[in-house]
C-alpha positions as CSV (number, residue, x, y, z in Angstrom):
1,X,0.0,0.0,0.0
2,X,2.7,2.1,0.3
3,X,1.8,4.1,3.4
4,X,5.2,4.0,5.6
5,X,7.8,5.2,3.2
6,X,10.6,6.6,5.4
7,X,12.4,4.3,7.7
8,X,11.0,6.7,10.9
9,X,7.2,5.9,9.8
10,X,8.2,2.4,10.0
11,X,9.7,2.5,13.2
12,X,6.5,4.3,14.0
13,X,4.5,1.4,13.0
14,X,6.6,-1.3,14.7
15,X,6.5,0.4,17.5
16,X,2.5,1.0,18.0
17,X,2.6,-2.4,17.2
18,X,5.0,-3.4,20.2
19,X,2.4,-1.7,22.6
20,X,-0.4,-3.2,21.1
21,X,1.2,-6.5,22.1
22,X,2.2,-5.8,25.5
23,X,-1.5,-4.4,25.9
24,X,-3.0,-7.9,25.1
25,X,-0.4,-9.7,27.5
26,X,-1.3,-7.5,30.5
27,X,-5.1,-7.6,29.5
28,X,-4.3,-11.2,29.7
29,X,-2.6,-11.1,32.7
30,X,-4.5,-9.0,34.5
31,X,-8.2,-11.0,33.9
32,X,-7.1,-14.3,33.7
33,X,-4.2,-14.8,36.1
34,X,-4.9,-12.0,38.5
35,X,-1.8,-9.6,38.2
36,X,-1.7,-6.4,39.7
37,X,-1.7,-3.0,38.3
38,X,1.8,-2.2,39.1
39,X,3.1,-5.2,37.4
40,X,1.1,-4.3,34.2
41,X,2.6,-0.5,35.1
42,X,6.2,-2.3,35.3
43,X,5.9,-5.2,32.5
44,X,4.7,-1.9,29.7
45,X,7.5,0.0,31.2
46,X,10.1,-2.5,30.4
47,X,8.8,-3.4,26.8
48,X,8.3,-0.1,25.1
49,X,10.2,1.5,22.2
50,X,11.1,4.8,23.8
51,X,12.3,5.7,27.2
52,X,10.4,8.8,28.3
């Protein structure tokens, strides 16, 4: 389709799709094992693309 064409947009892309998937393990986590909010909180922190 031709909508990322610069190597930032891609990065962009891969890494919305990086929080998407960390989203669906803590939704997992959180209401079907139980997991607490901070460990959601600490689990997205440490699997994200940017720091700040």
């Amino acid at each position: 389709m031709g909508i990322y064409r610069t190597p930032y947009e891609r990065f962009g892309r891969l890494s919305y799709e990086m929080w998407r998937a960390a989203r669906v393990v803590i939704d997992t986590g959180i209401h079907r094992y139980g997991r607490s909010r901070g460990k959601a909180i600490t689990y997205l922190a440490d699997h994200r693309a940017f720091t700040s």
